[in-house]
N, C-alpha and C positions, 0 to 999 in steps of 0.2 A: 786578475784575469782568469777568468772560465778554465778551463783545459779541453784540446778538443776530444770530442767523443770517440770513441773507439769501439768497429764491428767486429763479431769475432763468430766464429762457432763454439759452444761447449761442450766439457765433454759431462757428460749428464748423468746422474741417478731417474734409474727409468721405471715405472712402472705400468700396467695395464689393468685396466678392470671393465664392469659391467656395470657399474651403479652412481649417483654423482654424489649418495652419501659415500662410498668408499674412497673417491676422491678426497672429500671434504678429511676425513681420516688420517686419511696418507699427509698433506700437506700440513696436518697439525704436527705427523710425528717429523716430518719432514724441516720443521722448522725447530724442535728439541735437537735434532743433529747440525742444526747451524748453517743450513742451506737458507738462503736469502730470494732466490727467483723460482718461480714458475712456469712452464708452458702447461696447457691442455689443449687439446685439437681431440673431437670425434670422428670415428672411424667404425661405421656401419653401427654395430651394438656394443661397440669398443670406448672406454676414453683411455687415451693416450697420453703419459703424464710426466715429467721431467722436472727433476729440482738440480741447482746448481748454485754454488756461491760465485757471487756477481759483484765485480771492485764498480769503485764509483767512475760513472764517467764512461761506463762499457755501455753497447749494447748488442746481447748476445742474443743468437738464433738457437732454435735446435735443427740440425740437418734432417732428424728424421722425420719430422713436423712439416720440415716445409717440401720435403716431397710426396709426403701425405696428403697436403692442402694442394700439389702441384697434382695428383692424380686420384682425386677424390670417389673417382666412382669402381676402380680397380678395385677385385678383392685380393690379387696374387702378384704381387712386382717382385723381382729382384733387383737392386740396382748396385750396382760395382762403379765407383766414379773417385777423381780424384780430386784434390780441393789442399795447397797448404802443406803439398812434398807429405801428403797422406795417401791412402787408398782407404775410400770409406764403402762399407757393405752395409745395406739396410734390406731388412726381407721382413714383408709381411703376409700372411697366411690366411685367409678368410678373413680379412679385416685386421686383424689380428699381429701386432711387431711381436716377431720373434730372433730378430737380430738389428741389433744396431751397435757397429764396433769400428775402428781403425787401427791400421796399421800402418807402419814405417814401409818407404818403399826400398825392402832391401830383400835380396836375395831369400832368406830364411823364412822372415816373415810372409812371402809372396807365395813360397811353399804350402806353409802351413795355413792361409787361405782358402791355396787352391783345392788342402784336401777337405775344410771347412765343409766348402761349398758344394763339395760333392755328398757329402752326408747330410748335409742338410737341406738338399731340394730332394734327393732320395729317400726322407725318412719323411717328408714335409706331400712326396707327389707333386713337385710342381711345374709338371712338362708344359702345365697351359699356362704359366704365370708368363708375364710380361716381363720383358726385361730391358730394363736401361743401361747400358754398358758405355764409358767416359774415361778411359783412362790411356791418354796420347805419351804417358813416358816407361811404359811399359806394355811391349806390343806383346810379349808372352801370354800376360794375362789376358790379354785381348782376345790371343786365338784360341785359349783354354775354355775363355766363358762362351764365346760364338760356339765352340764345337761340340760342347758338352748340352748347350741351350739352340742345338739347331734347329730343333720344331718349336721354338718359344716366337711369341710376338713381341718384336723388337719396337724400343720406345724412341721417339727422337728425345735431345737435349733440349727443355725449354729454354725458349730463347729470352734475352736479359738476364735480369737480375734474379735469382733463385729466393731470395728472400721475401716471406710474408709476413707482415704485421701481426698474424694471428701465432703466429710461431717462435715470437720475441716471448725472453722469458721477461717476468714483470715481477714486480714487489709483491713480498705476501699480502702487504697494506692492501693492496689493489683485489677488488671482488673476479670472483668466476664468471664466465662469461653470460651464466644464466643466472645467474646475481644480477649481473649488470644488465640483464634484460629484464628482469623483477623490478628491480628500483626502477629504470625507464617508466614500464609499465603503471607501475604506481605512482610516479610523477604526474605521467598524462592524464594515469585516472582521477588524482587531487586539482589539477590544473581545470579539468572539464567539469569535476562538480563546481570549483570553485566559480565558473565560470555559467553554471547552469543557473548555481545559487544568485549569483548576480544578478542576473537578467530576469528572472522571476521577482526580484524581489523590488528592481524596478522596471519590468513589465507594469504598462498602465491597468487597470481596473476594470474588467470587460465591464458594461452597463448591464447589468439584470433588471430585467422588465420585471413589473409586477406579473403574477401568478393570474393566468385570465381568467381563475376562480372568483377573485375579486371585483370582476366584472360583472358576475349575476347575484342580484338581490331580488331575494325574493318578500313582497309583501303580507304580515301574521297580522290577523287581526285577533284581539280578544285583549284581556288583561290579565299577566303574568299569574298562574295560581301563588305566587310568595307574595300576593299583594294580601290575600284571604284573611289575614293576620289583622291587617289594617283595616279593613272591612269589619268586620266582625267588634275590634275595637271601640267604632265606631257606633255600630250596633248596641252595644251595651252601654257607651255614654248616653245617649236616645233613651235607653230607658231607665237612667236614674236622673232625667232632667227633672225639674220641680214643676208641678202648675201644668205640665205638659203629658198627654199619653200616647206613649208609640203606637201606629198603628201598621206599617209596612214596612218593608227595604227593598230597593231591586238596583239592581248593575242594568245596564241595557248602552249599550254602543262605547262603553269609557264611564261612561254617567253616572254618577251613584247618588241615589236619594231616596229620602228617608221621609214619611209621611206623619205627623204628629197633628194631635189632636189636643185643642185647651181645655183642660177642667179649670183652672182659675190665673193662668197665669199670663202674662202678654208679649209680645212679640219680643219686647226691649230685654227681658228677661232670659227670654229663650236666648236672643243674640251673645246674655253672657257668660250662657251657660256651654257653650258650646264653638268648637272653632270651626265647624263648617258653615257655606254661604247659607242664610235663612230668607225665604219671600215666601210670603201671606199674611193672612189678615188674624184678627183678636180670635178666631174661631178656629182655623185650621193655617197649619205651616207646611212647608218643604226645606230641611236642608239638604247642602248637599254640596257635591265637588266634584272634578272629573279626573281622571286618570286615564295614561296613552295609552291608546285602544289599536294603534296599527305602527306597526315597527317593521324595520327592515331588518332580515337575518341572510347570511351567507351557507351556503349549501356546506361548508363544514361545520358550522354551527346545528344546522336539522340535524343530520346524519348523526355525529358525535353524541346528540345530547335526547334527541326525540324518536330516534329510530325502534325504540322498544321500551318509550315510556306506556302506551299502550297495553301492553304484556302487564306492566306492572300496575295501573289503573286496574285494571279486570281483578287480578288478583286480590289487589286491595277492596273493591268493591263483592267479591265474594266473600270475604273475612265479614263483611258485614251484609250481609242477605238479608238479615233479620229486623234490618231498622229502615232498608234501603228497595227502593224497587229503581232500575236500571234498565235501559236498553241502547244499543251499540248503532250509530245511523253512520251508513255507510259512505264513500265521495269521490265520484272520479279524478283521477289524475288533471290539473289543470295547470301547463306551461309547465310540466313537470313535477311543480309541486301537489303533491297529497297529502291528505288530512283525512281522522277520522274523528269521529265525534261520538259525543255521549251525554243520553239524557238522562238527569238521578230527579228521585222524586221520593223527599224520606215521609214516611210514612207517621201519622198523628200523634200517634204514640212514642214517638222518634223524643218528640219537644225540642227541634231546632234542629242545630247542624253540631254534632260531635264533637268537643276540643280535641279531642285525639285523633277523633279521623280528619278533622282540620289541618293537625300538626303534618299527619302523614302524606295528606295532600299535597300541600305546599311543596313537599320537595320534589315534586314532579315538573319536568321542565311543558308543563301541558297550558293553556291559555282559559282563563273563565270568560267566557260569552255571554250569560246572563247568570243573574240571582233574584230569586224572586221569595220573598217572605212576607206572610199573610199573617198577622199575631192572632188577630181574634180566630180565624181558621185552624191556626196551626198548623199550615201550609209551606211547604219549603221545594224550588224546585231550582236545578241549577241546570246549567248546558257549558258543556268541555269541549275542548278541539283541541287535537295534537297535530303538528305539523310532521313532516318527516319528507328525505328524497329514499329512494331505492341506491342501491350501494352501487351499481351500475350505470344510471345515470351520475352519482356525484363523480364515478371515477372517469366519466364521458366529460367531465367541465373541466376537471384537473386538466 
């Protein structure tokens, strides 16, 4: 069987300070001298601090706690009260306990109170402090404190039970009270992420549209310059066929076809010499093949890859001035898209189109429009188109 509990008042190891590590301090030496409970209560810039060895089955208050919490906004009380065949005096000063004590109610003792008290509101100034006066089995005292505190503001007795929860002394085990709002604190703040995290993670999937980038294509005509490689390829197969002599080449719209002439050989021959389509007769052929001449690109694809291939076309084409004649035909803006264009025309002494300026072509993201090559001339003429948007319109489609 339990045993019942038992309220008491203690009588306390008190201390006062300004800071909650000095608290923190106190209660560790506090617990080497073998004290078991705590109170702390705040008091303006003050904590207010009491240790007390606590048997099992008690639960003690501190008196001077719970009239501190009973007149929280006071800076100056006196109170003289009785509780327990005691006379208890508790005085605080700017916030500040600077007595908390009891005495027997006997004769000698009531004395040397009453000279306490006179020394210490006189050394303290405490004509404005407030004062609680409670003590019905000694009217002496009564008429000592009334006469001596006649310009004081007199407190009533609160009514019930004097005791606050916040003023029970408690196990060391037990956190400070702003511990005990920490750990709160950080409960709520793990419970709401945990809680945010949930919901996000299954929150459904907003729908993202495609990008209305993807909505404009724009149409390139011509054939990539990386094709030039295969072209050209072709070009030189045409003139090691046998029985057969090159006479032309030209690109025009995708088209690519190559003009050959027979010295002695025949159509069936040509066919095996060769993996492009062949039609004509024992005297003259064409082969040939076609290639996609109009493509669809996206306005991140111009911008990205063509917007200053042109800069670089020019340059390359002045490295070679001397084999090359060039001129620049200009093109208005059409549904946004713009293009410029360029016509080369190598010169007879050239003898064809350059592997190296071939190589360095190709890597130009620019389109071939036409090729035109004349062998027995020695004629060579090509035509270029770069596509490109302006940096302001593509950032108008974004």
């Amino acid at each position: 069987m339990t045993p019942a509990v038992k309220e008491s008042r203690a009588h306390c190891w008190r201390q006062c300070c300004t800071s909650k590590g000095r608290v923190v301090a106190l209660l560790r030496s506090a617990q080497q001298w073998q004290f078991t409970h705590y109170s702390v209560v705040p008091s303006g810039s003050y904590y207010w601090l009491s240790c007390a060895q606590v048997g099992a089955h008690q639960r003690v208050y501190d008196y001077a706690h719970e009239l501190r919490l009973q007149y929280p906004q006071l800076p100056h009380v006196i109170a003289v009260t009785e509780y327990s065949q005691q006379i208890h005096v508790v005085i605080w000063y700017q916030h500040k306990l600077v007595v908390s004590l009891s005495v027997k109610q006997q004769q000698t003792d009531v004395a040397w109170m009453k000279e306490r008290l006179r020394e210490w509101t006189e050394s303290w100034e405490l004509s404005d402090a407030h004062v609680l006066l409670d003590v019905p089995s000694d009217p002496s005292l009564n008429d000592f404190v009334r006469d001596y505190a006649c310009s004081s503001q007199w407190l009533n007795k609160p009514a019930g039970k004097q005791t606050a929860t916040n003023a029970l002394l408690r196990p060391f085990s037990e956190p400070l009270p702003w511990q005990r709002r920490r750990r709160l604190w950080f409960s709520f703040a793990v419970v709401v992420s945990i809680a945010a995290g949930t919901s996000w993670w299954f929150w459904p999937e907003r729908q993202v549209s495609a990008p209305r980038i993807q909505s404009y294509l724009y149409e390139i005509e011509g054939v990539p310059l990386s094709h030039l490689e295969q072209l050209l390829t072709y070009q030189d197969q045409a003139n090691l066929i046998a029985g057969w002599q090159f006479q032309e080449a030209t690109l025009a719209a995708g088209t690519w076809t190559i003009v050959m002439r027979s010295t002695y050989g025949s159509v069936s021959e040509l066919r095996q010499q060769t993996p492009l389509v062949v039609s004509g007769d024992a005297t003259s052929a064409r082969l040939g093949t076609r290639f996609e001449h109009k493509v669809t690109m996206t306005p991140q694809q111009l911008v990205s890859d063509q917007q200053h291939a042109n800069d670089a076309l020019e340059a390359l084409l002045n490295d070679w001035a001397e084999h090359i004649q060039w001129q620049r035909v200009g093109a208005p803006a059409v549904d946004k898209l713009q293009w410029q264009e360029y016509q080369l025309e190598w010169l007879p002494d050239a003898a064809g189109l350059d592997r190296k300026f071939a190589q360095a072509l190709q890597a130009l993201p620019g389109r071939l429009l036409e090729y035109r090559w004349f062998e027995a001339r020695q004629e060579l003429t090509m035509r270029l188109r770069f596509y490109w948007l302006p940096r302001h319109l593509q950032e108008a489609d974004l």
